[in-house]
C-alpha positions as CSV (number, residue, x, y, z in Angstrom):
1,X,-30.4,46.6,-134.2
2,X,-33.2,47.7,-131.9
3,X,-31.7,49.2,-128.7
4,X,-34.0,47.5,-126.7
5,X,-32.5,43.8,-128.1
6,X,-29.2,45.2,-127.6
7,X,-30.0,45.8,-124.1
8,X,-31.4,42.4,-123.6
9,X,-28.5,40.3,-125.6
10,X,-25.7,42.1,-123.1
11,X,-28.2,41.1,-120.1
12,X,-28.5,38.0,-121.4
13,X,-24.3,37.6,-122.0
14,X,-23.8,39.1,-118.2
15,X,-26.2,37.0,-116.8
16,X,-24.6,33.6,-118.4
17,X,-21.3,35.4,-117.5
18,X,-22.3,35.4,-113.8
19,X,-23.8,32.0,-113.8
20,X,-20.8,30.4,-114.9
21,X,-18.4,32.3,-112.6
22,X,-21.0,31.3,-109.8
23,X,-20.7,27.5,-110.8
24,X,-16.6,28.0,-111.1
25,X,-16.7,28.9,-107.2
26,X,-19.4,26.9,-106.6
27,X,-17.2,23.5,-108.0
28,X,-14.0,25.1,-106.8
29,X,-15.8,25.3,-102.7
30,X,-18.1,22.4,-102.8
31,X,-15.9,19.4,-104.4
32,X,-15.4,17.7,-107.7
33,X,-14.9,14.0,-108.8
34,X,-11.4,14.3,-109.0
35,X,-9.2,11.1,-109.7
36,X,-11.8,7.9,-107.9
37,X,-8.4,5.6,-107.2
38,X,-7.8,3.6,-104.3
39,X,-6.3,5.1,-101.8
40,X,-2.8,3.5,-100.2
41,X,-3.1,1.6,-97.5
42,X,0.5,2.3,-95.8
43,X,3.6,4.4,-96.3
44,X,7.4,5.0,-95.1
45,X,7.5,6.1,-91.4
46,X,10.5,8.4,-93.0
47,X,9.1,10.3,-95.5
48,X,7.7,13.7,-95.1
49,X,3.9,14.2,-94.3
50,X,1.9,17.2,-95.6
51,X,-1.5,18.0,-94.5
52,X,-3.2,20.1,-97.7
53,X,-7.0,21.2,-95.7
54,X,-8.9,24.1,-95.0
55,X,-6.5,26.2,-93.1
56,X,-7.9,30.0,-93.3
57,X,-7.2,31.3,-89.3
58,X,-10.9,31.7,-87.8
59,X,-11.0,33.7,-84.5
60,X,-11.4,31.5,-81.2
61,X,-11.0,28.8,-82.8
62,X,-7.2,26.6,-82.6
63,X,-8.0,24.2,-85.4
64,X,-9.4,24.4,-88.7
65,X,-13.1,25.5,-89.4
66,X,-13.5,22.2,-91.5
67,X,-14.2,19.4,-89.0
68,X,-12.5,17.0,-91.4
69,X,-9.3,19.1,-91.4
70,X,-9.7,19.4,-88.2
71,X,-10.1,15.6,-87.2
72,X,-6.8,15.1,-88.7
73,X,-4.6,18.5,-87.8
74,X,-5.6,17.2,-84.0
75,X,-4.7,13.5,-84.8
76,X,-1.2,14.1,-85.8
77,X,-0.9,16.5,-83.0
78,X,-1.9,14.3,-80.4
79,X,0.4,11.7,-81.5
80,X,3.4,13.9,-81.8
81,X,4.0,13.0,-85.7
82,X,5.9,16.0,-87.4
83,X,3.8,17.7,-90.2
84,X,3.4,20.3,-92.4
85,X,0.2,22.1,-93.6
86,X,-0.7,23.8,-96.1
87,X,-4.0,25.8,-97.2
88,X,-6.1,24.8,-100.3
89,X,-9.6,23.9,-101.9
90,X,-11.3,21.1,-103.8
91,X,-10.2,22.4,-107.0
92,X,-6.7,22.1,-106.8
93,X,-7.3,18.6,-104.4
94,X,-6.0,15.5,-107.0
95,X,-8.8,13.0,-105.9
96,X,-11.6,16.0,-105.5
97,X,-11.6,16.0,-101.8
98,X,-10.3,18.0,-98.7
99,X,-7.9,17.6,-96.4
100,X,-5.8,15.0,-98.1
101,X,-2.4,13.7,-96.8
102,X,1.0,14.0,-99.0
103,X,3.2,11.6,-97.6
104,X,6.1,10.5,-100.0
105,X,4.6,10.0,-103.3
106,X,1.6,9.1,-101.1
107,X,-1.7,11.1,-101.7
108,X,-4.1,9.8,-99.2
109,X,-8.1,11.6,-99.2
110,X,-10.7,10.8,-96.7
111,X,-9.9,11.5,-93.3
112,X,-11.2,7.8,-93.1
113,X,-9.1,6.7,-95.3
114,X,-6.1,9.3,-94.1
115,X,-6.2,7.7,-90.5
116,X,-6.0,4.4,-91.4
117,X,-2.7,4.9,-93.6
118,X,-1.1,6.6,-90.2
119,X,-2.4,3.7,-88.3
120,X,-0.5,1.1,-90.8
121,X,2.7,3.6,-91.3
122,X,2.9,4.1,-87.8
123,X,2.3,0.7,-85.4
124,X,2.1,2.8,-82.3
125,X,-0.9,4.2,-82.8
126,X,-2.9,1.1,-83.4
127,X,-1.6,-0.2,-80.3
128,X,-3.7,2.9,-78.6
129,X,-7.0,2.1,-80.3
130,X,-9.9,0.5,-78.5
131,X,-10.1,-3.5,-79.0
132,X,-13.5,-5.4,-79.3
133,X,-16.6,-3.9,-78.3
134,X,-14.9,-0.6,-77.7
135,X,-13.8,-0.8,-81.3
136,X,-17.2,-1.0,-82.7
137,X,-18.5,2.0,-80.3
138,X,-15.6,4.1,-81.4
139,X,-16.6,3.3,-84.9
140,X,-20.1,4.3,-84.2
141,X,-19.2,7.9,-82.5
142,X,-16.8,8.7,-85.4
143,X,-20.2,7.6,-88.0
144,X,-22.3,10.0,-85.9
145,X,-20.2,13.1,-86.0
146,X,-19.2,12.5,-89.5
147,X,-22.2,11.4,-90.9
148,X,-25.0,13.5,-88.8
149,X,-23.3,16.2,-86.9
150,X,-21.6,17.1,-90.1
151,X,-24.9,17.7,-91.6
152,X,-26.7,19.8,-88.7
153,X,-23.2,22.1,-88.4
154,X,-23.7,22.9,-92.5
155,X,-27.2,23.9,-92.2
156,X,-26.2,25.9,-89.4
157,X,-23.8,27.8,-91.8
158,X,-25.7,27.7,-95.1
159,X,-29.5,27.6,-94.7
160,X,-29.1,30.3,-91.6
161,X,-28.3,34.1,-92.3
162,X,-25.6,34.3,-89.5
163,X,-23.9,31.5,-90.9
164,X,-23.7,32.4,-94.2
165,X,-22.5,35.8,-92.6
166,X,-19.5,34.0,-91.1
167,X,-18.7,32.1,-93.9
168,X,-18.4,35.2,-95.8
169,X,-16.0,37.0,-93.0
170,X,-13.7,33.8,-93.8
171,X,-13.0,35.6,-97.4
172,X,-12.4,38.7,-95.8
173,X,-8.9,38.8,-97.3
174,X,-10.1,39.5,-101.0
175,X,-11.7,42.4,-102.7
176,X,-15.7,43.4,-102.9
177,X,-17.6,41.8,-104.0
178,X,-15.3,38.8,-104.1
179,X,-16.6,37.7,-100.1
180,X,-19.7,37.6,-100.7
181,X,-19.9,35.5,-104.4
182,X,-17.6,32.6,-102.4
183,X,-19.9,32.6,-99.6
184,X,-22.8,32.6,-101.7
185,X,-20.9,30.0,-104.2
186,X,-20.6,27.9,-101.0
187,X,-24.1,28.3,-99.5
188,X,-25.6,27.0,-102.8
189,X,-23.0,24.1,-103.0
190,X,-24.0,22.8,-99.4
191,X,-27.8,23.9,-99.8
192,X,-27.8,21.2,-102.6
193,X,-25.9,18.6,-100.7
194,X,-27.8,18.8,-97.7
195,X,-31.2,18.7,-100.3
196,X,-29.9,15.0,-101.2
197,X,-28.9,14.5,-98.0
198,X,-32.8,14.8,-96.5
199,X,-32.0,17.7,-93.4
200,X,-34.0,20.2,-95.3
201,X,-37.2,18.6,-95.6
202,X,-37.0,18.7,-91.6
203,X,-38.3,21.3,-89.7
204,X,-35.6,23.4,-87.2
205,X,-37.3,22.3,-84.5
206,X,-37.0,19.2,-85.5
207,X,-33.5,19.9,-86.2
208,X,-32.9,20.9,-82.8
209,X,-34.1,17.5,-81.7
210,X,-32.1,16.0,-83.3
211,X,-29.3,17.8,-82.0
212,X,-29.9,17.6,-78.4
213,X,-30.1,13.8,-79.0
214,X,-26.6,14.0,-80.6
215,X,-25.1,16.0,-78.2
216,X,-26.1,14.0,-75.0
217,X,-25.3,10.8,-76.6
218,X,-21.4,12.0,-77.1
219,X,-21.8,13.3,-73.4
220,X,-23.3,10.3,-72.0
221,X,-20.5,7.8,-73.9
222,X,-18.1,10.6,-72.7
223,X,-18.8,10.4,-68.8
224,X,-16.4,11.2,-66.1
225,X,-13.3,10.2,-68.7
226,X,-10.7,12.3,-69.5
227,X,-10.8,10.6,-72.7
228,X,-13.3,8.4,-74.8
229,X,-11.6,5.2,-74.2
230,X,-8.5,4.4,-72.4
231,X,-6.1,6.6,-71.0
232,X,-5.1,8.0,-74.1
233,X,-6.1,10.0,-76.8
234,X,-7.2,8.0,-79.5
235,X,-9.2,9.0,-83.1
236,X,-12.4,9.1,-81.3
237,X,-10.9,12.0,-79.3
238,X,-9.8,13.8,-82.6
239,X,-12.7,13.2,-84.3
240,X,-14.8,14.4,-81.5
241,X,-12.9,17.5,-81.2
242,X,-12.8,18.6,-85.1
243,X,-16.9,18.4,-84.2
244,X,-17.3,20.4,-81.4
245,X,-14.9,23.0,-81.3
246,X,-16.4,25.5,-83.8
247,X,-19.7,24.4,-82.0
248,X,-18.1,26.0,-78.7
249,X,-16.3,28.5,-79.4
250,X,-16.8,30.3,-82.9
251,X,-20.3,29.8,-83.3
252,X,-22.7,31.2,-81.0
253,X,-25.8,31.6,-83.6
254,X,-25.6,28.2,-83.9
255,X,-28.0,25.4,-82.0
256,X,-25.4,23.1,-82.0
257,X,-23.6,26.0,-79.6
258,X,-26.4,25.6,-77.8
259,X,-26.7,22.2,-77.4
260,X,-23.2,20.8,-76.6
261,X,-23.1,23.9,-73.9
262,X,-25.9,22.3,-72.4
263,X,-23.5,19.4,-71.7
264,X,-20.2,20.6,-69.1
265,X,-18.6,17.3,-69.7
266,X,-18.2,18.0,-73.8
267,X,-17.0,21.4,-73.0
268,X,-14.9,20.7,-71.0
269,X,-13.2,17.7,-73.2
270,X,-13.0,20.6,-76.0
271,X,-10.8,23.0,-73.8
272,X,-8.1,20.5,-72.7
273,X,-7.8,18.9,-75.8
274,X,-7.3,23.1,-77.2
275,X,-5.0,23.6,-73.8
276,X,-2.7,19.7,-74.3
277,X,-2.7,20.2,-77.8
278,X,-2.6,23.6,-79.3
279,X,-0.7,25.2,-76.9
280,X,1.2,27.3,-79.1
281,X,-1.7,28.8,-80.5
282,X,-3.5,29.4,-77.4
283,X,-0.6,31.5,-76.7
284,X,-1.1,33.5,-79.4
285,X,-5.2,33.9,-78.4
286,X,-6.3,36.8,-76.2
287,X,-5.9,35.7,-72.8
288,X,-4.2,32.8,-74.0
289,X,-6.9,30.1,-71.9
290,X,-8.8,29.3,-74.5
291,X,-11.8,28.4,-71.9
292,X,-15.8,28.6,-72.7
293,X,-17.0,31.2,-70.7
């Protein structure tokens, strides 16, 4: 056989090699289809309540990097429900999606879907939940962070160099080149979601807009409050907080960092909720405040 065929047939063989190991992290980091059954609607207040999210330790930062895991991890916390957690990914999630709740022989995924089975398990909390027109603004707020300011903290990470530089520091743990093909895995996986979404046919200034509008909609709902409705902490709160706190203090490249800084009222909402709730990590934090500076 020529050499120069030989050469190309083992490029060829590498190159499909790499492909498909890129697609493997790619499905493993971005999601799969997973098991599309309805999730339960209540369990036992008894049985034992696992939290399987995104759980890899991220420095200045008390929660989870994933606002989803996040949202939930601060939910259960503020409500003093006893939990475990436990670190995984889409690919070893039984319905394709991350964080989901164990509770019992209970697998709940959505953090939707996950707060309204702790809302039915648990009749406390509903009785802490906004009522009326409250209810439908609370229901608004949690759309906006999960549907929007979701979107403009991904491209932040994966269309933007520093981000993806971050995202690769996350996989610091495991051997060249091992950090860099996850993040770029990951990059490609949210790249294409955000494609389908519509955010990267916009400009970054446009962007930007887009995110200042965000941010001084949460601050203007926020006000003077300690909380977002009532004298309690309530989902809105959590869900707020899974949003922000990367914004604030783990993520300075980003204009989201920018923006919500703009607003003292949000940043200051982000630091009690880290100083109430995640004491014990705080603790462990240098200086152990856990204040924007």
């Amino acid at each position: 056989m020529d050499t120069n065929v030989l050469l190309l047939a083992i490029s060829a063989v590498a190159l499909g090699g790499v492909a498909y190991f890129l697609l493997s992290l790619k499905w493993s980091l971005t999601g799969n289809l997973g098991q599309r059954k309805v999730n339960p609607l209540k369990g036992s207040a008894q049985d034992a309540l696992t939290l399987y999210g995104f759980f890899v330790p991220v420095e200045n930062l008390t929660s989870s990097i994933s606002p989803f895991t996040s949202k939930i991890e601060t939910y259960l916390r503020m409500n003093g429900i006893k939990f475990a957690s436990e670190n995984t990914d889409f690919k070893h999630s039984p319905n394709g999606r991350v964080p989901y709740l164990q509770s019992g022989e209970h697998s709940i995924s959505d953090s939707r879907f996950i707060v309204r089975f702790l809302l039915n398990t648990f009749p406390k909390l509903e009785k802490l939940e906004p009522t009326g027109e409250d209810a439908a603004k609370a229901t608004l707020i949690q759309r906006l962070c999960e549907q929007h300011i979701y979107f403009t903290l991904q491209h932040e990470r994966a269309a933007k160099p520093e981000g993806v530089q971050a995202i690769q520091k996350l996989f610091g743990d495991k051997p060249w080149p091992m950090p860099w093909l996850l993040a770029q895995a990951w990059k490609i996986g949210r790249l294409q979601q955000m494609r389908y979404e519509g955010i990267l046919t916009l400009a970054e200034e446009d962007i930007d807009k887009l995110v200042d509008e965000d941010s001084a909609a949460l601050s203007h709902l926020l006000g003077k409050r300690t909380w977002f409705f009532g004298e309690h902490p309530t989902v809105t709160d959590a869900t707020v907080f899974g949003f922000l706190e990367a914004a604030v203090h783990a993520e300075p490249h980003s204009y989201v960092h920018t923006s919500v800084r703009k607003h003292k009222n949000l940043v200051a909402f982000v630091d009690r909720v880290r100083q109430q709730f995640y004491a014990d990590r705080l603790s462990k934090m240098k200086g152990g405040q856990g204040k924007a500076q």
